[in-house]
C-alpha positions as CSV (number, residue, x, y, z in Angstrom):
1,X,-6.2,4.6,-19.3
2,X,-5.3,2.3,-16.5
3,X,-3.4,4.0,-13.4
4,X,-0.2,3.1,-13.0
5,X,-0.1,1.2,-9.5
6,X,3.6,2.7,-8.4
7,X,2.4,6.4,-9.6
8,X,-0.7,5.2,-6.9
9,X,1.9,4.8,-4.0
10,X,4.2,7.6,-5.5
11,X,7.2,5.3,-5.9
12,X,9.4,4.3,-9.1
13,X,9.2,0.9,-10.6
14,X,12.7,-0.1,-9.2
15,X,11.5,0.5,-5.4
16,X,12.3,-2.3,-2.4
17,X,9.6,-3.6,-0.7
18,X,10.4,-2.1,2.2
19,X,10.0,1.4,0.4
20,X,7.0,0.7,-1.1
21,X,5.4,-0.6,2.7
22,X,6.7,2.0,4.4
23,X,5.7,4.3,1.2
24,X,1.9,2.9,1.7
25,X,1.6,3.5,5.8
26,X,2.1,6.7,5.2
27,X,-0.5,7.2,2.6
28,X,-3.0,5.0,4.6
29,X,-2.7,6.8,7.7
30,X,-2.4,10.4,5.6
31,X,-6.2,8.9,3.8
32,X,-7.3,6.6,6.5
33,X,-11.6,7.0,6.6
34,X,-11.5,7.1,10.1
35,X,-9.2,10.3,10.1
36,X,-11.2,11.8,7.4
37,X,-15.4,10.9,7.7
38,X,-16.6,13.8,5.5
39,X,-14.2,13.2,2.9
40,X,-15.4,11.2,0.2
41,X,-12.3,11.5,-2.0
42,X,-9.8,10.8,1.0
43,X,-12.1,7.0,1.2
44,X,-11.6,6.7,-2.6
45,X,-8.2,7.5,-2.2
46,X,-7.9,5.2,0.6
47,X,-9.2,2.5,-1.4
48,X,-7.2,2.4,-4.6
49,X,-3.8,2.8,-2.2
50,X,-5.0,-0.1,-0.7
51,X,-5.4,-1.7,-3.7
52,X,-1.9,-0.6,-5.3
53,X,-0.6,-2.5,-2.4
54,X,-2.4,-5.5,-2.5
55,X,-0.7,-6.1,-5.3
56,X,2.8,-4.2,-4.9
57,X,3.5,-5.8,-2.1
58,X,2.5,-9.2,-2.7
59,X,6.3,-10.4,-4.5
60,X,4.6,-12.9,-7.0
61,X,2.0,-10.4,-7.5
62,X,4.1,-7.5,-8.7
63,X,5.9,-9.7,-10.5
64,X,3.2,-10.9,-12.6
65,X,2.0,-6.7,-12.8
66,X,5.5,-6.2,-14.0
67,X,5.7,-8.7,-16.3
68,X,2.2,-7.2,-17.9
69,X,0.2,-10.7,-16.9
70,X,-2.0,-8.9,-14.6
71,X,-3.6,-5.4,-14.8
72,X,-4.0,-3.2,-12.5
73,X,-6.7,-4.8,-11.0
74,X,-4.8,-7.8,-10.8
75,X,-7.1,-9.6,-13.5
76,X,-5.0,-11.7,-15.9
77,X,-4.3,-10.4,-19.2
78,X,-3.1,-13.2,-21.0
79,X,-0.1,-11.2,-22.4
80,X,3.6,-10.6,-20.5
81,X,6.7,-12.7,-20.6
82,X,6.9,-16.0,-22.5
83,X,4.8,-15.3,-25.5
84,X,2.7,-13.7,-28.1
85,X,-0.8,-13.6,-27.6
86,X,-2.1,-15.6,-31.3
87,X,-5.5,-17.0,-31.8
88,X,-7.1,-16.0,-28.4
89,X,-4.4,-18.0,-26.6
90,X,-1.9,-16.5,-23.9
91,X,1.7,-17.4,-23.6
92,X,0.9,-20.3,-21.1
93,X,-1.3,-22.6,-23.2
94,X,-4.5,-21.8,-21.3
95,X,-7.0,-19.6,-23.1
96,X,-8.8,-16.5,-22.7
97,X,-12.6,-16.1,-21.7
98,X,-14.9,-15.4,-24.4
99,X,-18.2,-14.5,-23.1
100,X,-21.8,-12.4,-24.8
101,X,-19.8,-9.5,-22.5
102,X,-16.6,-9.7,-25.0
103,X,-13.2,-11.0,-24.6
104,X,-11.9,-10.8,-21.2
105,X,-9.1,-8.1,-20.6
106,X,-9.1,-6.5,-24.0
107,X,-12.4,-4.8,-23.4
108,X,-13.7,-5.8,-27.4
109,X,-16.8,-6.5,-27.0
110,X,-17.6,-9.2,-29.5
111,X,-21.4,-9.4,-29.1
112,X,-22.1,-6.4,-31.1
113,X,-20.5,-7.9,-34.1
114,X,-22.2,-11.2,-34.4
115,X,-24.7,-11.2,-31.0
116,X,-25.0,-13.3,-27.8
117,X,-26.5,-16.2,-29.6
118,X,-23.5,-17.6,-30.7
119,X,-21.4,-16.8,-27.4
120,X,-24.5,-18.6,-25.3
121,X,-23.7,-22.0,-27.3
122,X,-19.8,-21.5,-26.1
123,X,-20.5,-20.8,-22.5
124,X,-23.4,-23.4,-22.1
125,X,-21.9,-25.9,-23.6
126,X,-24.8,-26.8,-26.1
127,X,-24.1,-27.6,-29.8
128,X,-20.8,-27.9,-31.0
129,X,-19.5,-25.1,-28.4
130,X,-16.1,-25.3,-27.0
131,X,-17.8,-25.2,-23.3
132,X,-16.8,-29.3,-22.3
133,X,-13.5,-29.3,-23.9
134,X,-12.3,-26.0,-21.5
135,X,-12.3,-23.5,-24.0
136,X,-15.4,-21.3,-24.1
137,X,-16.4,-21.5,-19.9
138,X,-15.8,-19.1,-17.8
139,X,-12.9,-19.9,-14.7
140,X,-14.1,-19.0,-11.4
141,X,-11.5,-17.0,-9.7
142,X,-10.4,-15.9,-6.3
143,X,-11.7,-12.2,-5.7
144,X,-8.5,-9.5,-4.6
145,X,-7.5,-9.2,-1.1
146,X,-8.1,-5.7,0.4
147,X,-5.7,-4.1,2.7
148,X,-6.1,-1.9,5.3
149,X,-3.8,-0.1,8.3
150,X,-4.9,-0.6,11.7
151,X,-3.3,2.1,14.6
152,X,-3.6,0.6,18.3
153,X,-2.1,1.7,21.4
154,X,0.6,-0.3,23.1
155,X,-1.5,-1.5,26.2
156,X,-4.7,-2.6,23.9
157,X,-1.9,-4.8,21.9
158,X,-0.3,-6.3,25.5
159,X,-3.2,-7.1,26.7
160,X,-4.9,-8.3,23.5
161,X,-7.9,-6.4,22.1
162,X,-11.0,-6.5,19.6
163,X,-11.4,-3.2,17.3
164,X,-14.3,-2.7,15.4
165,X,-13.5,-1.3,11.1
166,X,-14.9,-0.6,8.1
167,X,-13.9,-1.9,5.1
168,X,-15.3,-2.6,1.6
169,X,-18.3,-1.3,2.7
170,X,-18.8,-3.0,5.9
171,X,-18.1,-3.3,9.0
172,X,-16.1,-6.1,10.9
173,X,-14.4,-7.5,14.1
174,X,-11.0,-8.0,14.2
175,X,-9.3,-10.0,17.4
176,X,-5.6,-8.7,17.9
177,X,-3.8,-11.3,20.1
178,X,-2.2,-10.1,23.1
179,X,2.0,-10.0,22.4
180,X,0.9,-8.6,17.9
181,X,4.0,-6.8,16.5
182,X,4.3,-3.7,15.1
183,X,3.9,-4.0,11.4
184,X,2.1,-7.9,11.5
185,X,-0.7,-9.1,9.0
186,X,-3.9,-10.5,10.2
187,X,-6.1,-12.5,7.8
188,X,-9.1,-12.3,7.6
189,X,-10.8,-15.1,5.2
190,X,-13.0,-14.4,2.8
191,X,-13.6,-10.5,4.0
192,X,-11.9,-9.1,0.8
193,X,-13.7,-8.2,-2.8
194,X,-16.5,-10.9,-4.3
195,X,-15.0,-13.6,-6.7
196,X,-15.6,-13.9,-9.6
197,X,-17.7,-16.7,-11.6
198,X,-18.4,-18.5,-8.3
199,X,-14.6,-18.3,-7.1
200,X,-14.1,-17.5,-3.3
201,X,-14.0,-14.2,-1.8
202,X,-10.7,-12.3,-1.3
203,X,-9.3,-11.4,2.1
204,X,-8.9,-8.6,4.4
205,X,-5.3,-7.7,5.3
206,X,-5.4,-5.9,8.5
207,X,-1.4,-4.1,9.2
208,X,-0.9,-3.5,12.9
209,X,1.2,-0.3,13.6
210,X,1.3,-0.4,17.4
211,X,1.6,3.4,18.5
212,X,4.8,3.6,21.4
213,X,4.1,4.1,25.2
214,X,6.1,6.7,26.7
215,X,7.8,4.3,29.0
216,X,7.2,0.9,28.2
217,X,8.7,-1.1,25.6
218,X,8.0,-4.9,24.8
219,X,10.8,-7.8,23.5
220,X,8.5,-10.6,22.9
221,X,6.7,-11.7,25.5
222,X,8.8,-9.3,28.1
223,X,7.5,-5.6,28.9
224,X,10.4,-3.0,29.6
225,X,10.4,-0.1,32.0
226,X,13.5,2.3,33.0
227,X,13.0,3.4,36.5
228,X,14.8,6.4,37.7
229,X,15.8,6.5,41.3
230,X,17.8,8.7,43.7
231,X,21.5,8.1,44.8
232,X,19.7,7.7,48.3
233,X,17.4,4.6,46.7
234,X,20.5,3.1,45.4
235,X,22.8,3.4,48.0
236,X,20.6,2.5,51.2
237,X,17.8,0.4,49.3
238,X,14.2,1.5,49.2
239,X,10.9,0.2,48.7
240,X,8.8,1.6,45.3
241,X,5.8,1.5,43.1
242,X,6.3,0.3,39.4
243,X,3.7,0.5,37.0
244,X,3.0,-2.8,35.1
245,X,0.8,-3.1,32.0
246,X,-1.8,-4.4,34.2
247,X,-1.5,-1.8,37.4
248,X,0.9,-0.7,39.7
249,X,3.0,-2.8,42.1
250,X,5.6,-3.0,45.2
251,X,9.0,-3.3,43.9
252,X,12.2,-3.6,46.4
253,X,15.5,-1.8,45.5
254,X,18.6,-3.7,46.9
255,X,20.7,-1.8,48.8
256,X,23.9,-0.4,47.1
257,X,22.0,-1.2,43.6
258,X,23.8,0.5,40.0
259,X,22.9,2.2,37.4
260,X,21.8,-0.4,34.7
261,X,20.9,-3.3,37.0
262,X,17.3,-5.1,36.4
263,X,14.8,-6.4,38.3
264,X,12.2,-8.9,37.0
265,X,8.7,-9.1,37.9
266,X,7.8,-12.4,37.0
267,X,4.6,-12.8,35.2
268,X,3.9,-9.2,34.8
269,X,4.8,-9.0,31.0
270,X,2.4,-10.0,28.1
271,X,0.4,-13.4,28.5
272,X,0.5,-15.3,24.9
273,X,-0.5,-18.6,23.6
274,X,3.0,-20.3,24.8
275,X,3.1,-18.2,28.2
276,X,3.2,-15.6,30.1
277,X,6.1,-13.0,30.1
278,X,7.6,-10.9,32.5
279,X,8.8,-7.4,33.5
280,X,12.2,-6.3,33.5
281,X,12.9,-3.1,35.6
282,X,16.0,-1.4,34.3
283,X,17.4,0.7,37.1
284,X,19.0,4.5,36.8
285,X,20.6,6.9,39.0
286,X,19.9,10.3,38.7
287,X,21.9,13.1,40.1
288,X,20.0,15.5,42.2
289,X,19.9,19.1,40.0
290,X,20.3,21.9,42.9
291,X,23.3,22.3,44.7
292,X,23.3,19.8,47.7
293,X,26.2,20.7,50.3
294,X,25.5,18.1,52.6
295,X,26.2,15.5,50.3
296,X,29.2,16.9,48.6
297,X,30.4,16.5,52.3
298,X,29.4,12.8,52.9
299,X,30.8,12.0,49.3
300,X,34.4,13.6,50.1
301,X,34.9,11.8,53.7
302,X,33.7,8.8,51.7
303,X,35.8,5.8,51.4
304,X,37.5,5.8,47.2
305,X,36.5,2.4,46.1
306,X,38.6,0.7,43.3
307,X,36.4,0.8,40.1
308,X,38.4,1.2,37.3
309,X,40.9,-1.2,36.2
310,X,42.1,0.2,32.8
């Protein structure tokens, strides 16, 4: 019996896409084969979540699963909304492949009633076969897409990087552009399963998850750092080293400078196809922890300024 694809990904049939996304992540990273290369079972399960997806979270895809036109394997079925499924014919006018290997989708195999012979005149197209009028040849179709989670760290996906997977068997290159998103696709033509009866080859899906840093963050084509200074930085200005996401630099604190003032470094963000972005340096004041007298002093005979005007 056929799996049921949202049993696969452990969700019910009336899930969002965004569950059922954030439902296969998990299981990928939970199976992945490069977190589990002894485990024969985890790869198997790796790949049939992978193919649940591919077709769960393609919209016209479930759909059609949904609708019982595809199977599990996304093959067509010839049955699901519009029609019955008379004569050999499916709801859409088209028709179904006969062939010496039975009738495809129902898994009747017709040859063992009445022999290849008579299927060879379809498919070739000799005698009085159905071949040249579209009925009896076989369509070439697009094999499926596979899909597959990729984890990278934050500076690899800044500065653009190449990662070397296995999938389907093989193993390939994939070129993450400098500036990729958490959660982006990248194609990959023609890397996916074989097609079928001379149709092109499916594609690889790789999903970017880009792992956080513990101090940068990135808004487009801008890098974001909180720096934490001393009331003495702020107050009298001082002269510091940032890190960038391509090495550490000089950075100048104004005098008198606030909490939650920035600083840009220009040019020292994420260099993309349409430029290069830059580093803002959000500033903040910390307190000092001990007990410091000699401040509490200054601070008293300090001048009150006006800061509040509610």
């Amino acid at each position: 019996m056929a799996k049921n694809l949202y049993e696969v990904l452990g969700v019910s049939k009336g899930a969002s896409a965004t569950e059922i996304k954030s439902q296969y992540r998990k299981l990928a990273r939970k199976y992945h084969p490069d977190l589990n290369k002894e485990d024969k079972a985890a790869a198997e399960k790796f790949k049939e979540i992978s193919a649940a997806y591919d077709i769960l979270g393609d919209k016209d895809k479930r759909q059609k699963y949904d609708n019982n036109e595809i199977d599990a394997e996304g093959k067509t079925t010839g049955f699901g909304a519009g029609g019955s499924d008379a004569g050999g014919f499916n709801s859409g006018g088209g028709y179904h492949t006969y062939s010496a290997n039975g009738f495809n989708g129902a898994g009747f195999d017709f040859s063992s009633l009445f022999g290849e012979d008579i299927f060879s005149q379809f498919s070739n197209g000799g005698g009085n076969g159905f071949a040249g009028a579209g009925y009896g040849g076989r369509r070439a179709q697009k094999g499926q897409d596979v899909a597959y989670a990729l984890d990278v760290d934050f500076l690899d996906v800044a500065k653009g990087v190449e990662k070397n997977i296995i999938m389907n068997g093989k193993q390939l290159n994939v070129k993450i552009p400098a500036g990729t998103t958490s959660g982006q696709v990248l194609r990959l033509k023609g890397q996916g399963y074989a097609g079928v009866n001379g149709g092109a080859n499916g594609d690889a899906l790789i999903t970017v998850n880009v792992r956080s840093h513990p101090y940068f963050r990135a808004e487009g084509a801008n890098v974001f750092i909180d720096l934490p200074i001393s009331m003495k930085e702020a107050v009298l200005g001082a002269k510091v080293i940032v890190p960038t996401i391509s090495g550490k630099v000089n950075l100048t604190i104004p005098a008198y400078s606030s909490s939650g003032e920035k600083l840009r470094l220009k040019g020292k963000g994420i260099k993309t196809k349409n430029g290069t972005g830059d580093e803002i340096v959000n500033l903040v004041i910390m307190s000092p922890k001990a007990k410091n007298s000699d401040l509490e002093n200054v601070l008293k005979d300090a001048v009150e300024e006006q800061l509040r005007t509610f």
